[in-house]
C-alpha positions in Angstrom: 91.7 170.7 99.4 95.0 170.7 97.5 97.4 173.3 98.4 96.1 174.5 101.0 98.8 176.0 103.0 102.2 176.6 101.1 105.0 174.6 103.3 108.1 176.5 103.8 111.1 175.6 104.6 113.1 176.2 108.2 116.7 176.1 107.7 117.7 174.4 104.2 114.3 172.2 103.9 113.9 172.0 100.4 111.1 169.5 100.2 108.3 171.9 101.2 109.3 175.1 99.6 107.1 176.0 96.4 109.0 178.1 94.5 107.4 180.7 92.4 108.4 181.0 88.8 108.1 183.8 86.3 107.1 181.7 83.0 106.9 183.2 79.6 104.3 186.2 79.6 104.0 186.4 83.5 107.5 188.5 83.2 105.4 191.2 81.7 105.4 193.6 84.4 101.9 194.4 86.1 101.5 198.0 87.2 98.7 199.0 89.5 97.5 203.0 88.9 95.5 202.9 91.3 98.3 203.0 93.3 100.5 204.8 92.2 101.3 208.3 90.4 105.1 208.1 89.4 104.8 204.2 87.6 107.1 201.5 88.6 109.8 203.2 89.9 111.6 202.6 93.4 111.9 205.6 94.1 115.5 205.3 95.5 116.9 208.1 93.5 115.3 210.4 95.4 117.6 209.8 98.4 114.9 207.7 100.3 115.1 204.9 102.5 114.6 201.8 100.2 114.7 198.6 101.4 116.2 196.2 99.1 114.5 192.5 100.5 115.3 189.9 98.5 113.2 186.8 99.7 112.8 183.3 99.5 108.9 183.3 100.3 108.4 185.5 97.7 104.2 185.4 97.8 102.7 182.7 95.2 99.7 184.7 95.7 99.0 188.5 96.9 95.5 187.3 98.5 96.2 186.7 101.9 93.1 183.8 101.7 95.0 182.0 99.1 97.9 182.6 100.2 97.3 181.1 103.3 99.5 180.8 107.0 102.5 179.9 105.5 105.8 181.8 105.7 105.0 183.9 102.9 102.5 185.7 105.5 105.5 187.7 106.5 106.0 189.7 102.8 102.1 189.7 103.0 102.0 192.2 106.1 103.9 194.8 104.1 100.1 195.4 102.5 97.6 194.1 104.7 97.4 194.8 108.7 95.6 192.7 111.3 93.2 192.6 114.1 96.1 191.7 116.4 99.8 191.2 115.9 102.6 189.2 118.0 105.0 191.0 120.3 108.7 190.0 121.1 106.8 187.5 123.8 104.8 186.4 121.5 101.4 187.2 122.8 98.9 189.0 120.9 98.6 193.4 121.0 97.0 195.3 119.6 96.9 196.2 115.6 93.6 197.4 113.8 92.0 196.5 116.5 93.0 198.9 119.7 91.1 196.4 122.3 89.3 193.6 122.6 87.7 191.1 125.5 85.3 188.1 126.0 82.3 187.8 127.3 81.5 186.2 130.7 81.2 182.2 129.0 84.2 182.5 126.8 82.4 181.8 123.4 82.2 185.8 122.1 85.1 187.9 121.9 84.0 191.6 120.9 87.6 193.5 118.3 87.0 197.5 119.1 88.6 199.1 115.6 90.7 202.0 115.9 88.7 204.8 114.5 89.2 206.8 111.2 91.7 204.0 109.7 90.9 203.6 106.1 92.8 200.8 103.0 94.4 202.3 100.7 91.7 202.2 98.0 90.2 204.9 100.4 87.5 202.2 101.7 86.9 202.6 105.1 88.6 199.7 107.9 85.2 199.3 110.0 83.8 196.4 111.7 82.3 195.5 108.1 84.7 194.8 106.5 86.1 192.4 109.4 82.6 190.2 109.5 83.7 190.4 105.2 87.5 189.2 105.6 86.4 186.6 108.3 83.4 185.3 105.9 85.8 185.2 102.8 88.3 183.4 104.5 85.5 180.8 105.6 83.9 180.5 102.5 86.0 181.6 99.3 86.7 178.1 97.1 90.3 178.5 97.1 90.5 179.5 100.7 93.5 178.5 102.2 92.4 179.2 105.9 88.5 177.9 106.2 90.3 175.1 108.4 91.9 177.6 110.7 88.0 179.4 111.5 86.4 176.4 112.6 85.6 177.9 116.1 83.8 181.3 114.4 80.3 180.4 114.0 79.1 184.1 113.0 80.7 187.7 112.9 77.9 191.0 113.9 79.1 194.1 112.7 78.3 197.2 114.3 80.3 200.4 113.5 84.1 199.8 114.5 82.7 197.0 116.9 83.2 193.5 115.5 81.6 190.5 117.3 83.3 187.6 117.3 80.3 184.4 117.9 82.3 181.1 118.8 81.1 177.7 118.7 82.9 176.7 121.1 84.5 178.4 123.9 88.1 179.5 122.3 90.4 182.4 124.0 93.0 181.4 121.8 90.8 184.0 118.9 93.3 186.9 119.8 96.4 184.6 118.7 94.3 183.4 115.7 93.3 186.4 114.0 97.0 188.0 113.7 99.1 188.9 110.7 98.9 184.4 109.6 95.9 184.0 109.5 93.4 187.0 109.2 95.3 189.8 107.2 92.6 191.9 106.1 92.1 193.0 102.3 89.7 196.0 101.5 86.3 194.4 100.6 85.8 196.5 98.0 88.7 195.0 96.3 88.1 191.8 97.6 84.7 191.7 95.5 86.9 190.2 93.0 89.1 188.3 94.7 91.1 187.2 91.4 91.6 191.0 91.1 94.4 191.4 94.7 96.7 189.0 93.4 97.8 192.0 90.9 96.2 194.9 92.6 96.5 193.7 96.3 94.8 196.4 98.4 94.7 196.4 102.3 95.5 199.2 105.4 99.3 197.9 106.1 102.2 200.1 106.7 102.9 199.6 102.6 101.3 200.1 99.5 101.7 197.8 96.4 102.9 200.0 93.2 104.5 197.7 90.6 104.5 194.1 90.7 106.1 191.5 88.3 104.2 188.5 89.1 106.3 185.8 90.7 109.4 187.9 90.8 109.5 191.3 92.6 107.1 193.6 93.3 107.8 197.6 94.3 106.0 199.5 97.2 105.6 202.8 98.8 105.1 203.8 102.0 101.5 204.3 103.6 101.0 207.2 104.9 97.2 206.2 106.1 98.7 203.5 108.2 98.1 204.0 111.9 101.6 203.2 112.8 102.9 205.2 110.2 104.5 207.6 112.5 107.1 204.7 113.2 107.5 203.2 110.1 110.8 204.9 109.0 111.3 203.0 105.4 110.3 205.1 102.0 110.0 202.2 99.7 110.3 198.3 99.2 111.7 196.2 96.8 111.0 192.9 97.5 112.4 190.3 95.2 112.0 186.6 94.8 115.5 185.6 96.1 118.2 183.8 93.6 120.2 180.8 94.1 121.3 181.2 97.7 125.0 181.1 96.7 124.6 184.4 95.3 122.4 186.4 97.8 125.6 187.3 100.1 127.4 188.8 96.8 124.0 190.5 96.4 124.3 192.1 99.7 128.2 192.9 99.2 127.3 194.8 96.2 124.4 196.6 97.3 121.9 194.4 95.0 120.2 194.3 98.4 120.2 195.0 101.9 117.7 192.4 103.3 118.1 188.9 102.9 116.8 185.9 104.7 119.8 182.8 104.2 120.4 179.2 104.3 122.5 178.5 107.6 125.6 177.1 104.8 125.4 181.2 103.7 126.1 182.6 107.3 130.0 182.2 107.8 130.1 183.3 104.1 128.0 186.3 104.9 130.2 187.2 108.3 133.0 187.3 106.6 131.9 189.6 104.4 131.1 192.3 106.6 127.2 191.5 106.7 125.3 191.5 109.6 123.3 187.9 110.4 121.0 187.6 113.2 119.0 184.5 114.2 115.2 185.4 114.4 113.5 183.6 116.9 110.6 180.9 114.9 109.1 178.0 115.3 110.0 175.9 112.7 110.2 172.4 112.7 110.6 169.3 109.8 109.0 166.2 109.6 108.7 162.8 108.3 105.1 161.9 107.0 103.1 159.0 107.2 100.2 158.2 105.9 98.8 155.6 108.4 95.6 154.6 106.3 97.8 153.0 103.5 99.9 150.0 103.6 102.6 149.5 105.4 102.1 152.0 107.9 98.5 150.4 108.5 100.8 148.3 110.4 102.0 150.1 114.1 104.7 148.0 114.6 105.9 149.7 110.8 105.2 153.4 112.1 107.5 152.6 115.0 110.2 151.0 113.4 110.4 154.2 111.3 110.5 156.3 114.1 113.3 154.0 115.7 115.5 154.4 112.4 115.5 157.9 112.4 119.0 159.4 114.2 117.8 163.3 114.2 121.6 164.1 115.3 122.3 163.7 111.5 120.0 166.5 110.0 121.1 168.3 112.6 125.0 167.9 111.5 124.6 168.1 107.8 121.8 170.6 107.2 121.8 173.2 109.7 125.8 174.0 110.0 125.7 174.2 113.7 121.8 176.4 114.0 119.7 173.4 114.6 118.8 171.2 117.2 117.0 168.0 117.0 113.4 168.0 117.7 110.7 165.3 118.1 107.5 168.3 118.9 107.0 171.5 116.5 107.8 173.5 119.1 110.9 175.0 120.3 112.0 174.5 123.7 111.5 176.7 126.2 108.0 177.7 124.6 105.1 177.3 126.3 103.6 174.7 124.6 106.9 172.2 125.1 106.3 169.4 126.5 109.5 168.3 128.1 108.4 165.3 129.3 108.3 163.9 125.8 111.5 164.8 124.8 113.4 161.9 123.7 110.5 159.0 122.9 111.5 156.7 120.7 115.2 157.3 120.5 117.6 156.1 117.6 117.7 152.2 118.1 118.4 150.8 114.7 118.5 147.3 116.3 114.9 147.8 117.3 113.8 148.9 114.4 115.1 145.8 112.5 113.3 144.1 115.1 109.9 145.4 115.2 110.0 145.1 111.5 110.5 141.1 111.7 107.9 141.0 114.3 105.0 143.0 111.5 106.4 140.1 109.3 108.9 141.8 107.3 112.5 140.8 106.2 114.8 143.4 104.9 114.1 144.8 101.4 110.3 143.3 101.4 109.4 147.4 102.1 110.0 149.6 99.2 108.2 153.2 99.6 108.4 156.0 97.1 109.2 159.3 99.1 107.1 161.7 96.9 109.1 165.5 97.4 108.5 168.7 95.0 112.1 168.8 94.5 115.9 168.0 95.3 116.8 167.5 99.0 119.4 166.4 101.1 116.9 165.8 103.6 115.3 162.9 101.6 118.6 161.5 100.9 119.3 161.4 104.6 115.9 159.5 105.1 117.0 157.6 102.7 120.0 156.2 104.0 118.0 156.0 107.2 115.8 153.8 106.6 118.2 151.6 104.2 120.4 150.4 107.4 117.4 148.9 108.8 116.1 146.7 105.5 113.4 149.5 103.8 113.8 150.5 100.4 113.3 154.3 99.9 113.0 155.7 95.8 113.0 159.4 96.0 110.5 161.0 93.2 110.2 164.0 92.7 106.9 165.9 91.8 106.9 169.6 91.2 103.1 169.2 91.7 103.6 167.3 94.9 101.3 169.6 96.8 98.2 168.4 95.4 98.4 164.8 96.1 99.6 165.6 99.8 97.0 167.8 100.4 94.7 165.3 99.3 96.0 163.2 101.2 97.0 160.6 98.5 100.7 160.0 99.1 101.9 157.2 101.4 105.4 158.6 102.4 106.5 162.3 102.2 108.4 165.3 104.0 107.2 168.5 105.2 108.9 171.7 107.5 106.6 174.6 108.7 107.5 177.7 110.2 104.3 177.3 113.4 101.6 179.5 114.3 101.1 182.1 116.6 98.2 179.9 118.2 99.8 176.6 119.9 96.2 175.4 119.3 96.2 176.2 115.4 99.8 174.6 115.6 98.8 171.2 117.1 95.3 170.9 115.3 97.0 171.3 112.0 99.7 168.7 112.8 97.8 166.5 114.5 93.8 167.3 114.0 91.5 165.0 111.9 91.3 167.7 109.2 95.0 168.9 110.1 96.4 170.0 106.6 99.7 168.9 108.0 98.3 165.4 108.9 98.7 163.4 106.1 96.7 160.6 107.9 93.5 162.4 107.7 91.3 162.1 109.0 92.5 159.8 111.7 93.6 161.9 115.4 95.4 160.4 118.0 93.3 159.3 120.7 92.6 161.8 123.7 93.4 164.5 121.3 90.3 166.2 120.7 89.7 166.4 124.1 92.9 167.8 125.5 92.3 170.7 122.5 89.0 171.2 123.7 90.3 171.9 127.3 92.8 174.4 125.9 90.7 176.4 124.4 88.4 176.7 127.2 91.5 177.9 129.6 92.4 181.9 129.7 96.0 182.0 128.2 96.6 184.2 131.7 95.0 181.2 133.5 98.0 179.6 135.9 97.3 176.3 134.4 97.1 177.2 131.4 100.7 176.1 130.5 100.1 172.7 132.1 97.0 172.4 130.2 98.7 173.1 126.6 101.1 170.5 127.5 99.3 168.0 128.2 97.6 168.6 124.7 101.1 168.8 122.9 101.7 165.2 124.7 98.6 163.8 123.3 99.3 165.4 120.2 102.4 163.1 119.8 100.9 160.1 120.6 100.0 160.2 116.8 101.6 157.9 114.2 101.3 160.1 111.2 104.9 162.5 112.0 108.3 161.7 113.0 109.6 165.3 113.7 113.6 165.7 113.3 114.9 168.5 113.8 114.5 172.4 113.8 116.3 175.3 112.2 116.0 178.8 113.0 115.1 181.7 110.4 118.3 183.5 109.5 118.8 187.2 108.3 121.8 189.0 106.7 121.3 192.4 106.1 123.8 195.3 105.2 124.8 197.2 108.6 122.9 200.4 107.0 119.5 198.8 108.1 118.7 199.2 111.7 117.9 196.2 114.0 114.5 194.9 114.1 112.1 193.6 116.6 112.6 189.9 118.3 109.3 188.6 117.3 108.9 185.3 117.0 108.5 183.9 113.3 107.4 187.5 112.1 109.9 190.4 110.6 108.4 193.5 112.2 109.5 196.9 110.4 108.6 199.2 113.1 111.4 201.5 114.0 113.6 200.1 111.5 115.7 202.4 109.8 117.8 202.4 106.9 120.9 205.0 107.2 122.5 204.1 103.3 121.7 202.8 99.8 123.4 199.2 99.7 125.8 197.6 102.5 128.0 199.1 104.0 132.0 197.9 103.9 
């Protein structure tokens, strides 16, 4: 299904980072009454804590089903809370649900609701409207997770108890149905689904009072949250962030105080007095292949591509000394690492040129059009790559490019994602027969499925259980649709009025965060 999942980019990756545009009418500001008494003010005059966020994953959509897994999740959880969310370790805990725990087998998993929580439309948050968010999610056309639920055969509903039926034995449910993939909308409003991307109602620690479709939207804080007590921040405004040159002055000026930056902004934004902290993530780039179309029908092709790529060089001209080069989507030192892959197929432009005569190629007989949504030093560097050892690369760009990839239609592309909370949900859609992510659909690589299988079917407490993952991320990488590069972590500047924030990985937690001052400070 095209656009699926909206790629974002770690580091500077422009190549998978769908911009949202204000175009002609859409600047007409939306209000939503419902929501608000006081219109579409900010409400910072008032002396209250404002957060001034000015982001580059500004939501394409406010339904959390179209909007998908994708970094944009993060803006997302200002409205809608979650079964479960991540901790600074990265393991599930509780969220709207209190508690949860599997039966005997492994194949139900039973969420216990906190009680009286209720969305802000004053519908109640129940087991209900769980089986309705799970169901939606499955089912709506323009779903943008159906491929994440594949384990969830059936939801039961019974007062604040949701049951969980699996298909399959699956304990990674918990990691699953956090703030990526199952935020939860009020299903009341979700009747008309078309409806929450201007009125976007859900039981988060914020509530939506103005947006301006594609360009900044205004919120107030919750005060039916069931954290609320610990969210400290009065009122949002979240932008769709400018050129990145012009975020740090932004932050100088007091424009905002929230920023996330490119890694060629962070000396500029040290220097000026901001504070920039690296937020642990999971991102990762890659080169894709699509192995059912000529020449990459040809292995000897797919490796020879792999051998031409020297992931040092990403590293030196696009991450300004953050990144590291990568050949798995995860980082190391996370569970799912497998560090006895690290290094396969090294840079050897000699072998490349080799293995290319040996498919029966001489230099310039390959020309491939490298199909990006827009400009990118990253398909340059591919580029120039592949040009030492005889292939031809045209770089075209296609501000529609998401459709054919996700349709699998391109031969030759790039992509960075930011990784899930669920290594399993991470390798399946990298590497899974319907992986979005897999470009080669719906090919796997062999002894795949069944290394997935057996993680699923191991506690994540289980002692093996990191063995087990492993083992999965190994087979994983046996495929000959990605050539992974390199990795760049998520960076913040902020103004030194806003308070640290919590550690966890991929995800901007607000909880105990507090903002002393309107703007930065000196």
């Amino acid at each position: 299904m095209p656009g699926r999942l909206t790629p974002r980019r770690p580091g500077p990756l422009r190549s998978g980072r769908l911009r949202a545009t204000a175009l002609g009418a859409a600047l007409a500001t939306v209000f939503v009454p419902a929501l608000s008494a006081c219109g579409g003010d900010a409400a910072s005059a008032n002396g209250d804590a404002t957060l001034k966020w000015t982001s580059t994953y500004f939501p394409t959509h406010w339904d959390p089903v179209v909007g998908g897994s994708g970094a944009q999740f993060r803006e997302l959880s200002l409205v809608y809370a979650s079964l479960t969310r991540t901790d600074d370790s990265g393991k599930a805990v509780p969220d709207l649900a209190e508690s949860w725990e599997y039966n005997d087998r492994g194949d139900r998993i039973t969420f216990h609701l906190r009680p009286g929580l209720k969305f802000s439309d004053g519908e109640p948050v129940n087991a209900a409207a769980v089986k309705a968010a799970i169901e939606r999610a499955q089912k709506q056309k323009n779903s943008a997770l159906f491929g994440d639920l594949t384990s969830i055969e059936s939801v039961d509903a019974d007062g604040l108890d949701a049951v969980v039926h699996l298909n399959q034995v699956d304990y990674q449910i918990p990691q699953l149905l956090g703030q990526r993939v199952l935020q939860i909308a009020s299903p009341k409003a979700a009747g008309a689904p078309e409806k929450l991307d201007q009125n976007p109602v859900g039981a988060g620690p914020f509530t939506v009072t103005q947006i301006v479709p594609g360009t900044k939207a205004v919120l107030k804080k919750n005060p039916d949250y069931w954290d609320a007590k610990n969210i400290h921040i009065d009122n949002v405004e979240l932008t769709s962030a400018p050129d990145a040159s012009t975020v740090v002055s932004g932050l100088q000026t007091g424009v905002y105080n929230f920023a996330d930056i490119d890694p060629s902004q962070a000396d500029a934004a040290k220097k000026a007095g901001l504070d920039v902290f690296v937020q642990p993530g999971f991102n990762a780039s890659n080169i894709s292949l699509n192995i059912n179309k000529a020449p990459f029908d040809n292995d000897k092709v797919v490796d020879a591509v792999r051998h031409a790529v020297n992931r040092q060089e990403f590293v030196d001209k696009l991450t300004f000394g953050y990144g590291e080069v990568t050949n798995q989507p995860f980082p190391k030192g996370y569970v799912a690492y497998d560090p006895t892959s690290e290094g396969a197929y090294p840079y050897d432009p000699a072998k490349s040129r080799r293995l290319l005569a040996e498919a029966g190629f001489k230099a310039g007989d390959i020309k491939l059009d490298l199909v990006i949504p827009s400009e990118d030093p990253q398909a340059e560097i591919v580029q120039a790559q592949l040009a030492k050892v005889g292939i031809t690369v045209d770089i075209k760009i296609d501000k529609n490019w998401a459709t054919p990839f996700f349709a699998k239609d391109l031969t030759f592309s790039l992509y960075g994602t930011t990784g899930r909370d669920s290594a399993v949900q991470t390798l399946t859609a990298h590497f899974g027969p319907d992986g979005p992510l897999n470009l080669s659909t719906p090919y796997q690589p062999k002894g795949f499925e069944a290394a997935v299988a057996k993680v699923r079917q191991t506690p994540l407490d289980a002692p093996e259980y990191p063995r087990v993952l492993q083992e999965a991320t190994r087979a994983g990488l046996e495929s000959k649709a990605l050539v992974f590069t390199y990795s760049s972590p998520n960076l913040i500047a902020k103004s030194k009025s806003v308070s640290g924030l919590p550690k966890n990985p991929a995800h901007i937690d607000w909880t105990g965060v507090t903002i002393g001052g309107e703007g930065a400070t000196p």
